[in-house]
C-alpha positions, 0 to 999 in steps of 0.5 A, spaced: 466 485 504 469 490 499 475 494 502 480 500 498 487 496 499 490 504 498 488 509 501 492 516 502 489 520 507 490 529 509 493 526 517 499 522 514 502 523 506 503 529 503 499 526 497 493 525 501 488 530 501 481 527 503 482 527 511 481 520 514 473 521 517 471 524 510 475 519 506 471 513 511 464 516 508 466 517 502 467 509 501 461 507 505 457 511 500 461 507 495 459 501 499 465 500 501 466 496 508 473 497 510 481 501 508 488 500 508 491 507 510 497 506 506 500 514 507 508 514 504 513 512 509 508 514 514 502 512 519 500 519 521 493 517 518 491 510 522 494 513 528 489 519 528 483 514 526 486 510 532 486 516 536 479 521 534 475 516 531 475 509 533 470 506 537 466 512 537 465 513 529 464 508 524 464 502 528 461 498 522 467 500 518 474 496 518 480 501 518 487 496 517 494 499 518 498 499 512 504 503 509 506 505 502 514 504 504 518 508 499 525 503 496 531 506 495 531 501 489 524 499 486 518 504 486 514 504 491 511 497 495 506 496 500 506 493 507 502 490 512 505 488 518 501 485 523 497 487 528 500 490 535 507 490 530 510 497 531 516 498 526 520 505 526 524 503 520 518 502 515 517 509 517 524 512 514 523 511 507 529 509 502 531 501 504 533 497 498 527 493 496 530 486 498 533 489 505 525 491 506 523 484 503 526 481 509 525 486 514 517 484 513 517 478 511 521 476 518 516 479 523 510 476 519 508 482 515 507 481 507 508 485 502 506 488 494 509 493 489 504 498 488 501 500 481 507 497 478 506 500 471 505 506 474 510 513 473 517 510 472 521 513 478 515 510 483 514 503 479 517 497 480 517 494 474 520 500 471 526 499 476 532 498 475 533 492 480 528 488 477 531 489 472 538 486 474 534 480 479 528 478 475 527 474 480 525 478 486 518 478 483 517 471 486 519 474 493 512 480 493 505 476 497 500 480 492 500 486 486 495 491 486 492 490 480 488 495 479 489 503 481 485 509 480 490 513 479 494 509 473 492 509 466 487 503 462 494 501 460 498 500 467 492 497 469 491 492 464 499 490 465 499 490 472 493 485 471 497 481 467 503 481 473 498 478 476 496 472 473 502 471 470 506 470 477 499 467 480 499 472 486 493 475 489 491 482 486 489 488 490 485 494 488 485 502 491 483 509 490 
């Protein structure tokens, strides 16, 4: 099953402008089976999909809860904590990244920079803390490897994470 591991939706991110029942049709169209809503510091889009659509529409569609937290320090990452977990805190962005490492890590979740060649103030790899503990890539579950929005360039580098550090990689629109 193909599924778009980064999805913003209109409900839940400012950056986001494709309501969540359009953007479900749109990727079914493109043979998608599923998403991970991942608004900013935000599950506005997954809440609305659990409260308006789920079960009566798109029942062959996997929608997953997920977050692209925004780090004090690091760019941004993104989180998936398991289901049924509800934590507020990954809702109020600016948390050093190891502090979020930790925090999700210990509930079960797991956790990725997001297009980590991408712009310099939303990029962990043009961080400066990683930059002073290279180390802390080894602390991440996955990268996304690929992003629609990101240039050939960024992509191939982020491609190139992956492989080196043999993590799994993520792909999203």
């Amino acid at each position: 099953m193909k599924i778009d591991m980064h999805c913003h939706t209109k409900e839940g991110s400012l950056d986001g402008k494709v309501p969540i029942e359009e953007y479900i049709e749109k990727l079914k169209s493109e043979g998608f089976g599923g998403m991970l809503v991942t608004d900013h510091n935000s599950y506005h889009g997954y809440r609305h999909w659990k409260k308006y659509i789920k079960g009566k529409r798109h029942t062959d569609f996997l929608v997953l809860k997920g977050i692209e937290y925004d780090t004090l320090d690091a760019g941004h990452i993104l989180v998936i904590m398991p289901k049924g977990l509800r934590l507020r805190i990954l809702e109020v962005r600016g948390l050093p990244v190891q502090n979020l490492i930790k925090i999700v890590h210990q509930y079960g979740g797991i956790l990725g920079p997001a297009h980590p060649y991408g712009a310099k103030f939303l990029s962990t790899m043009f961080s400066k803390k990683l930059a002073r503990t290279p180390n802390l890539i080894h602390d991440f579950d996955f990268i996304e490897a690929f992003n629609s929005c990101e240039k050939k360039e960024s992509n191939k580098n982020a491609r190139a994470l992956t492989n080196a550090y043999r993590k799994p990689g993520f792909g999203g629109s």
